[in-house]
C-alpha positions in Angstrom: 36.9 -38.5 0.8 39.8 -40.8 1.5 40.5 -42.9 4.2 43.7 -40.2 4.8 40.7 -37.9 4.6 38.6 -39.4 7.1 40.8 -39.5 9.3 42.1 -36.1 8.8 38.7 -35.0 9.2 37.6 -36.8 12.6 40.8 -36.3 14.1 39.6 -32.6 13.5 36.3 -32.7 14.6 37.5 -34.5 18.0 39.6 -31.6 18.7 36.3 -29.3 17.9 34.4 -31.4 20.5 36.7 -30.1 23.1 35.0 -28.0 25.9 36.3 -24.4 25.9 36.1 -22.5 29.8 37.1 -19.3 29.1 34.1 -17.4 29.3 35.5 -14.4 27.0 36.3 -16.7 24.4 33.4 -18.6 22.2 34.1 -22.1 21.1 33.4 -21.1 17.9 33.7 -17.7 16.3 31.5 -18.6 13.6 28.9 -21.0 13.8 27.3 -22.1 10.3 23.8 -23.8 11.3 23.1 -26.5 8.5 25.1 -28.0 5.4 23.2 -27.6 2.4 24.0 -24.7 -0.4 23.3 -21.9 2.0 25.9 -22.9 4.6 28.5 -23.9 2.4 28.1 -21.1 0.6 28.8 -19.1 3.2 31.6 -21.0 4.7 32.7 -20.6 0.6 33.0 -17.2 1.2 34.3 -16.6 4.4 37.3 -18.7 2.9 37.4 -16.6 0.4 38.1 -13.8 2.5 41.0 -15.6 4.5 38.5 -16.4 7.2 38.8 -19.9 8.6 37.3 -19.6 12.0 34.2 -21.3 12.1 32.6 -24.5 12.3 29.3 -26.1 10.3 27.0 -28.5 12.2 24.5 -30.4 10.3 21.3 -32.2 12.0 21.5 -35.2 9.1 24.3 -37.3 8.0 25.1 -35.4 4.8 25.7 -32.4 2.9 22.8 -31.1 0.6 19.8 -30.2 2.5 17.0 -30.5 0.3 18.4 -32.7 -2.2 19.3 -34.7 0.6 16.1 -35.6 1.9 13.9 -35.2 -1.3 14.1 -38.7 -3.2 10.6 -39.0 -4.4 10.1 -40.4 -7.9 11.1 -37.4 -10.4 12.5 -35.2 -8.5 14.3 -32.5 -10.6 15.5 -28.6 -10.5 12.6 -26.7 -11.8 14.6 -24.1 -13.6 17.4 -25.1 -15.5 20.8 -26.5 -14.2 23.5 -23.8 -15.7 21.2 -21.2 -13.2 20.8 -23.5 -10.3 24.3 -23.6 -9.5 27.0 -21.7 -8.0 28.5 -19.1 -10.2 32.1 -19.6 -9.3 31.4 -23.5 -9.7 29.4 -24.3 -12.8 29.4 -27.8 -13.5 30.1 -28.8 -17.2 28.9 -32.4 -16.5 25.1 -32.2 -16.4 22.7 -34.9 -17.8 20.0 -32.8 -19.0 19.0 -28.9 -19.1 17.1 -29.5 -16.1 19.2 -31.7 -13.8 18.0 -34.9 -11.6 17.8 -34.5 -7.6 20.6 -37.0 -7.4 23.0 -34.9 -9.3 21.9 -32.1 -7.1 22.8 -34.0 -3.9 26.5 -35.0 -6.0 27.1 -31.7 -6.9 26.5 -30.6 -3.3 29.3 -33.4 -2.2 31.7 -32.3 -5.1 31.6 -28.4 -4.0 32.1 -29.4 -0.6 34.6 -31.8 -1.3 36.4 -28.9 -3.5 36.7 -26.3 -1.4 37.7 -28.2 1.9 34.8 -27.6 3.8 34.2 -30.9 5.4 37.0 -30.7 7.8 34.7 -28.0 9.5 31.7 -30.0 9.2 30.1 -32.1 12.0 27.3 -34.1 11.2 24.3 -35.9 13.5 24.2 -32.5 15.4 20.8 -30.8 15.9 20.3 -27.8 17.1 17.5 -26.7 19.8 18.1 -23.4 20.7 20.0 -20.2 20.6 20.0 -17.5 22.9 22.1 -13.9 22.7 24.0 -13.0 26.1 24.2 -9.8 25.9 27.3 -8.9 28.6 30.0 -10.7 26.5 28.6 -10.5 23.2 28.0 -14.2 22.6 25.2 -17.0 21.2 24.1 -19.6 23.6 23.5 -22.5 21.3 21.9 -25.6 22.9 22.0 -28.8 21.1 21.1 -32.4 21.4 24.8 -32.8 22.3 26.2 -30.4 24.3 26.1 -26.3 24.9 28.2 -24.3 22.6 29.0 -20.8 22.3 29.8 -18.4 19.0 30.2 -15.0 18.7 27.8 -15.2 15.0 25.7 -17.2 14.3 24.5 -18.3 10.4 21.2 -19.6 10.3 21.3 -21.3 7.0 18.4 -24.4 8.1 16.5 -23.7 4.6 12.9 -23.2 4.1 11.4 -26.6 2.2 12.8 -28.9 5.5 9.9 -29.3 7.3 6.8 -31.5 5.6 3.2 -30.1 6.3 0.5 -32.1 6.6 -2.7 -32.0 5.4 -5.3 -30.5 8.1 -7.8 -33.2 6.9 -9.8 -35.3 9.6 -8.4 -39.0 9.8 -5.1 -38.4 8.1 -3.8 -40.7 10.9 -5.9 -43.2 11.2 -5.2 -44.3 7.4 -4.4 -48.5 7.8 -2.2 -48.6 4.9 0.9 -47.3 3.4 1.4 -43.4 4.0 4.1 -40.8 2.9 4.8 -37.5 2.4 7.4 -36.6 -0.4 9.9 -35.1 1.2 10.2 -38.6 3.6 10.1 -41.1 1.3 9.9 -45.0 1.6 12.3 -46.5 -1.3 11.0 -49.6 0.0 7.0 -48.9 -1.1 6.9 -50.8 -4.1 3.8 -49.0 -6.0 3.0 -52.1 -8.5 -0.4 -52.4 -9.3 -1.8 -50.4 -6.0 -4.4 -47.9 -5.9 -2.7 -45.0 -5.1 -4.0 -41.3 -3.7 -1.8 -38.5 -4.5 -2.8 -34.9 -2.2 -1.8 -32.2 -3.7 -0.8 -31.0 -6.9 2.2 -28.4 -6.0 5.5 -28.8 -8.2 6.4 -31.6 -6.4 3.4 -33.7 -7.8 3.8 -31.9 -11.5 7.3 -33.8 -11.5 5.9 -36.9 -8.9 2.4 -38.3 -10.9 4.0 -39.2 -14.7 6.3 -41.4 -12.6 4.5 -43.2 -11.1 1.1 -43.3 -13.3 2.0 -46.4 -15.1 3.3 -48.5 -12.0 0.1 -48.0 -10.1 -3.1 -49.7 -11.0 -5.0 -47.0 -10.3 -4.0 -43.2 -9.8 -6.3 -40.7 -8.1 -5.3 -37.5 -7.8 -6.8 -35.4 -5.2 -6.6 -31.4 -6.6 -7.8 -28.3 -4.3 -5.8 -25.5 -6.5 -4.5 -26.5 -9.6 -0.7 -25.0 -10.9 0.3 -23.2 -13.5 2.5 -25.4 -15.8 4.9 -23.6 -19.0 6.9 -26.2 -21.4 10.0 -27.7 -20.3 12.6 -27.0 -22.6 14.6 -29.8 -21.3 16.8 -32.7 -22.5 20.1 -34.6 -22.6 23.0 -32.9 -22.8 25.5 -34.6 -25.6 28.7 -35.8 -24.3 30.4 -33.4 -26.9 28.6 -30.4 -25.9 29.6 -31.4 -22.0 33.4 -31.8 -23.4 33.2 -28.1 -25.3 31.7 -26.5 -21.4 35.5 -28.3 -19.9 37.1 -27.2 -22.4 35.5 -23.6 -23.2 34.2 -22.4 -19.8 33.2 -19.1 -20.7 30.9 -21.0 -23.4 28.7 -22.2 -20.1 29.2 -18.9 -18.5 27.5 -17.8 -21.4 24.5 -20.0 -22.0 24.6 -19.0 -18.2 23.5 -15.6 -18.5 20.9 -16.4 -21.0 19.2 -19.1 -18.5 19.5 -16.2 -16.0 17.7 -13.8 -18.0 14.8 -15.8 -19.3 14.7 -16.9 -15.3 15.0 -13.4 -14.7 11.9 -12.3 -17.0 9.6 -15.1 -16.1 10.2 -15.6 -12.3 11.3 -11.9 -11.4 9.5 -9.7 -13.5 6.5 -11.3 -14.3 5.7 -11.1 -10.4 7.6 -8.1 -8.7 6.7 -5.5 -12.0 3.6 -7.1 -12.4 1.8 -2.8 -12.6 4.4 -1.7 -14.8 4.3 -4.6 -17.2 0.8 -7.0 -16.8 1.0 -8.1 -20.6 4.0 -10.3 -19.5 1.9 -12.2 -17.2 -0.8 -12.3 -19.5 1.6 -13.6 -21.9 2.9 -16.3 -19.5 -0.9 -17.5 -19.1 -1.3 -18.0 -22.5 1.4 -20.0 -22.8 0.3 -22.2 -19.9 -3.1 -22.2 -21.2 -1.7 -23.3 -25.1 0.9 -26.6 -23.0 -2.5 -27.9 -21.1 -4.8 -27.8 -24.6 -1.7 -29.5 -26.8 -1.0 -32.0 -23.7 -4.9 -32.6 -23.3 -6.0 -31.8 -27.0 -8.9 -34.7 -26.7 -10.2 -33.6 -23.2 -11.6 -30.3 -23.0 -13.5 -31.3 -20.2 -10.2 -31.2 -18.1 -9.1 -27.7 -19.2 -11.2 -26.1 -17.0 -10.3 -28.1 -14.0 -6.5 -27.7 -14.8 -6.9 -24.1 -15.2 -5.5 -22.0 -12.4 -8.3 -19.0 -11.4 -5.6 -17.1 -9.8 -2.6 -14.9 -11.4 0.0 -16.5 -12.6 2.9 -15.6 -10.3 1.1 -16.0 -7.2 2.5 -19.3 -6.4 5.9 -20.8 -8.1 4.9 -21.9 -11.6 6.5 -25.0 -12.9 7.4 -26.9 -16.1 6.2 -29.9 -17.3 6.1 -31.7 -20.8 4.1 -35.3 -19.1 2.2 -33.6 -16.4 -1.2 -32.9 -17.8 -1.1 -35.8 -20.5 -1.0 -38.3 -17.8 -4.8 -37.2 -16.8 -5.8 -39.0 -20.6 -4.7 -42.5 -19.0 -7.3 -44.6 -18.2 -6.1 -45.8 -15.1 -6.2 -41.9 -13.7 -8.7 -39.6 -12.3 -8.2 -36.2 -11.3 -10.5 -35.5 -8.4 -11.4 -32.0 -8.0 -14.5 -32.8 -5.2 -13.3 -31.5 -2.2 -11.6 -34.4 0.8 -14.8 -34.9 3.7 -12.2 -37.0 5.6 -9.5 -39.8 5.5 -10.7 -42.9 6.1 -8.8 -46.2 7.2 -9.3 -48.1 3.9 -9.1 -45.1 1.7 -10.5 -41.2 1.5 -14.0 -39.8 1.4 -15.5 -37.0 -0.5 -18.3 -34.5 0.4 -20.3 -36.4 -2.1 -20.3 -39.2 0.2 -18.1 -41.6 -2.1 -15.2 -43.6 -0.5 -12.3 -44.2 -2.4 -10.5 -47.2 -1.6 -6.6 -47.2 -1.7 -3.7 -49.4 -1.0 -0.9 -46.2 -0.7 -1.4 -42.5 0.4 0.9 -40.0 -1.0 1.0 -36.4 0.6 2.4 -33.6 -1.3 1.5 -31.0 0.9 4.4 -28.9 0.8 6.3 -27.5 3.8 6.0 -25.4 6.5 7.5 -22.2 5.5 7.1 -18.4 7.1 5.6 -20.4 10.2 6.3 -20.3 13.9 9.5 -22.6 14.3 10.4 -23.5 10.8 12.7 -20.7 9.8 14.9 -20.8 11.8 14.3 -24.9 12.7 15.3 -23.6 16.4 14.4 -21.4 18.8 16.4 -17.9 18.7 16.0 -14.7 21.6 17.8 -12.0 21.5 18.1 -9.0 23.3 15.9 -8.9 26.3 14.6 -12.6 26.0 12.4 -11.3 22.8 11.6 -15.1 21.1 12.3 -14.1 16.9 9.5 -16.6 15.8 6.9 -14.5 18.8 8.6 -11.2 17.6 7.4 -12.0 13.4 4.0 -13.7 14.1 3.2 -10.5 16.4 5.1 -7.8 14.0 5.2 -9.4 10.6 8.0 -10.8 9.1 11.0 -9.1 8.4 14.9 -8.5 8.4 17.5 -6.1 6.7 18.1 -7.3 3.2 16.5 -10.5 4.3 19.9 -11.0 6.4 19.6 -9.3 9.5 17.1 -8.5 12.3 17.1 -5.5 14.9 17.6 -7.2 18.2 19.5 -10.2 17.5 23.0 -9.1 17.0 25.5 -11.3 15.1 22.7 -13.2 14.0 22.7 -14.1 10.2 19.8 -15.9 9.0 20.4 -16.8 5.1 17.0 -16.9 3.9 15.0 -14.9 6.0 12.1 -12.8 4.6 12.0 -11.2 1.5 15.8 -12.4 0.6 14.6 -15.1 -2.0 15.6 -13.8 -6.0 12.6 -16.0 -7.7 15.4 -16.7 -11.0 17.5 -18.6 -8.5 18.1 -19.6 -4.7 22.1 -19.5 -5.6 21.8 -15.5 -6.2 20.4 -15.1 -2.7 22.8 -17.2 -0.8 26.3 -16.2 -2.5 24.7 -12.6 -1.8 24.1 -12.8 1.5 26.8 -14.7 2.2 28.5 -11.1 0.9 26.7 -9.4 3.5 27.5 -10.6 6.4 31.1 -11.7 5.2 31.6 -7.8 5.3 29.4 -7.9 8.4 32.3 -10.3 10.3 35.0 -8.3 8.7 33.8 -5.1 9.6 33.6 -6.4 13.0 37.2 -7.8 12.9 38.6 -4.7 11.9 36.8 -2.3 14.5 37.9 -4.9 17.4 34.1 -5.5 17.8 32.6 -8.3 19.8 28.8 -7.0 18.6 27.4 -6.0 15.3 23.8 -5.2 14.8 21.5 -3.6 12.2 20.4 -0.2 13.1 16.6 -0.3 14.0 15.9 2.6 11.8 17.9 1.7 8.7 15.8 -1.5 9.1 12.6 0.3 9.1 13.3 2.5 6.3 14.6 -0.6 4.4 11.1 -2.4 5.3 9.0 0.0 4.9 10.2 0.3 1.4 10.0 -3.3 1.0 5.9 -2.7 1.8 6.4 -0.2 -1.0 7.2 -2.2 -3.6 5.0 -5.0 -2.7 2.4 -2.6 -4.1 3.3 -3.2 -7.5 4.2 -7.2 -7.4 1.3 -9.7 -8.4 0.4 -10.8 -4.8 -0.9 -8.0 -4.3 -2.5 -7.4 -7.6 -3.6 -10.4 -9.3 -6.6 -12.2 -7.3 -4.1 -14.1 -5.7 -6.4 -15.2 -2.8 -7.4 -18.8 -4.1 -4.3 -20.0 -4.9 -3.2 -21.2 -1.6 0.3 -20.3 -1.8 3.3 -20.5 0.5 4.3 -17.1 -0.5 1.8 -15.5 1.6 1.9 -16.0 5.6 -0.5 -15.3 8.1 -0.3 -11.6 7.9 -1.4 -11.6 3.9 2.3 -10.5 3.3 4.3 -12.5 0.5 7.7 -12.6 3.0 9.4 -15.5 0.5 10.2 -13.2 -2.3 12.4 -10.3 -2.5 10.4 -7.3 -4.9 14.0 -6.7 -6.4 15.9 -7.5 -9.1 18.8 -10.2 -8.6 21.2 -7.0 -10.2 19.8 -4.9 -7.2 20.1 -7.7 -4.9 23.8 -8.5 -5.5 24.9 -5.0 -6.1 23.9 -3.9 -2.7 25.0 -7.0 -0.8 28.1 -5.8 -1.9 28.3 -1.9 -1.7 25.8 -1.5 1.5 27.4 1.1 3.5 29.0 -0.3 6.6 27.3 2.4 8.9 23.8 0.8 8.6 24.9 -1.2 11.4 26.1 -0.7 15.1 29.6 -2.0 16.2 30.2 -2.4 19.9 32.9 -4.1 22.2 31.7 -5.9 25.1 33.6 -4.1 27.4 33.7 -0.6 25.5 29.6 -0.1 24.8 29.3 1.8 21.4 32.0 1.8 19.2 30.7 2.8 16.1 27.0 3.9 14.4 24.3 5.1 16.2 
């Protein structure tokens, strides 16, 4: 932004920071919980619409939630750019097929910047806490700055924002550098260290061939290897980026195609796996045929590398560097399970030490767990905690929106509301839903809004349904130590739906599936 800007925009935020007394009244009507795609596409949206009543409130000092805090050595989109994007605002300017995190975290900026949402951004803000009064019709939210109120609430904190560490004996008492990917340290220079990498996730597919030839010795610590396909990646010519300004339909187009082969490998492969197991099957192969061409002279390896699970059951990646980088001599994949962390290094159940300079975690993130989604604390009708009410009930919610008991209460990617071809399908469709949600609410002079307990239940019990036919349930997917599954043995991250189905519904769900009510009226409308 401008310096005009700036000022424009603190001069607004200022006037935001105001206390409101009226009890009636909320501070904010709509209250977006987190900057990255998932709130701005909702405040997108509600723009859209003609709606410019809300306010976004960001715990870090920037737009872009993952792509903010993920800077680790490599880090890329794992399915190609012209998918992970925006529909309404493709970007003709990529680098490659499969975009950089830094032109992630840009592109973030740029939509912002675009569509005027920063003057309803405050940043540094975390939230601890949101609780649903139920006489006016309002959220409590508790933050580290003050107590606000909003009449809805969008949750839209992510899933991948909260590093899990290892549950390995000594992991603290390691004496020299430590870090988990999603923290870290630009300052760790790796330069002929002996470095431990934990975990061989997506993030380490795209982390190790970085930083194999810096360090003078690479050990990588494996408990389940990954299914890896070819990466049909590279640059983008500057001509081909002029003809996408020029000819936007042209990247509309190659759009759709990205979609679809997303569609196939990430969608159907795992939620159809009954109907259509030969597409798996044909998936393996072609993971199989990328580890024997990358390792052609180490057969010894192939085994190791070789999932035992189906693929599906965890996010496959791409890779054309991964598995070659296990032919260097300065690597070893170690498959012997960790004994314990030691101060100078790690130790193995065989009894060897293996001394390091630098400890690298990729461990993942908390996902489906007690008090990571939402990042807060939210009750709702009569005190009920939502993180107590999914670890005793399983997870769930109404289209992966909405939750029986916590009216006006919109959590973006709640359970099963991930499309597997892309997180931008989910968010600009439930940013749909409860856009008509706040609308329908507007128009009916409604103060509450709430999902019908038994057009949830139908809607869930369907969603147990389908999960018959996916691969998690269907595929020996019990060693492959997945965050799809939590601690029920459901797979809550994935939606067993088409993206079609996904957005035609988000857009066409009858209105009547939920309850309207007015705070000083009772029921107004649905049953």
């Amino acid at each position: 932004m401008s310096v005009a800007e700036d000022r424009i925009h603190e001069a607004m935020l200022s006037e935001r920071q105001m206390p409101r007394h009226d009890a009636a009244e909320p501070d904010h009507e709509i209250l977006i919980i987190g900057a990255g795609f998932a709130g701005m596409g909702a405040a997108i949206e509600l723009l859209s619409r003609g709606i410019k009543s809300f306010s976004i409130i960001e715990r870090a000092d920037d737009v872009g939630g993952t792509w903010r805090d993920n800077r680790y050595p490599g880090v890329a989109v794992d399915i190609t750019s012209f998918t992970y994007s925006f529909s309404f605002e493709q970007d003709p300017n990529w680098s490659r097929v499969f975009a950089p995190g830094d032109e992630l975290q840009n592109y973030a900026r740029r939509v912002a910047s675009k569509y005027g949402l920063y003057p309803y951004m405050r940043f540094g803000v975390s939230v601890e806490r949101a609780e649903f009064d139920e006489d006016p019709h309002l959220w409590q939210v508790t933050t580290d700055k003050e107590v606000v109120t909003a009449r809805h609430l969008v949750s839209a904190t992510g899933g991948l924002i909260s590093p899990k560490m290892p549950d390995i004996e000594g992991v603290e008492d390691f004496q020299g550098e430590r870090m988990h990917t999603a923290r870290w340290d630009h300052n760790a220079d790796l330069t002929g260290k002996r470095v431990a990498v934990i975990g061989t996730g997506a993030t380490a597919v795209q982390l190790i061939p970085e930083i194999a030839g810096k360090a003078k010795q690479l050990d990588v610590y494996q408990r389940t290897p990954i299914w890896v396909l070819k990466k049909p990646d590279g640059e983008l010519p500057n001509w081909l980026k002029t003809l996408f300004r020029l000819v936007p339909r042209l990247q509309r187009t190659l759009r759709g195609a990205t979609d679809t082969v997303s569609e196939t490998l990430m969608v159907l492969s795992a939620v159809y796996y009954r109907q259509a197991p030969w597409l798996v099957r044909m998936c393996e192969k072609a993971g199989m045929n990328n580890l024997r061409e990358q390792l052609p002279d180490h057969p010894e390896l192939w085994d190791k590398l070789t999932p035992q699970y189906g693929f599906g059951c965890k996010r496959p990646t791409f890779s054309n560097e991964y598995f070659r980088t296990f032919a260097r001599d300065n690597v070893e994949l170690v498959t012997t399970p960790i004994q314990r962390i030691t101060p100078r290094g790690i130790e193995t159940t065989d009894g060897v030490e293996h001394d390091i300079d630098v400890l690298i975690l990729t461990t993942g993130y908390k996902v489906f767990e007690k008090g990571n989604l939402p990042s807060y604390e939210v009750v709702g009708r009569g005190g009920t905690d939502l993180g107590e009410f999914w670890e005793e009930n399983r997870y769930q919610a109404y289209e992966g929106l909405t939750i029986p008991g916590y009216p006006n209460f919109y959590i973006m990617l709640g359970p099963y509301a991930l499309i597997g071809s892309s997180y931008f399908k989910m968010v600009e469709g439930n940013a749909t839903h409860l856009a008509r949600c706040i609308e329908a609410a507007r128009e009916r002079d409604a103060t509450c809004v709430e999902i019908r307990r038994d057009v949830h239940d139908r809607y869930f019990e369907d969603i147990q349904r389908r999960q018959q036919n996916t691969v998690f349930l269907n595929h020996n997917c019990g060693d492959s130590n997945s965050y799809y599954f939590d601690r029920h043995g459901d797979a809550p991250m994935l939606r067993p739906s088409t993206s079609f189905e996904m957005l035609w519904r988000a857009k066409h769900l009858p209105m009547d599936h939920y309850r309207f009510e007015h705070a000083s009226a009772g029921d107004q409308d649905g049953h």
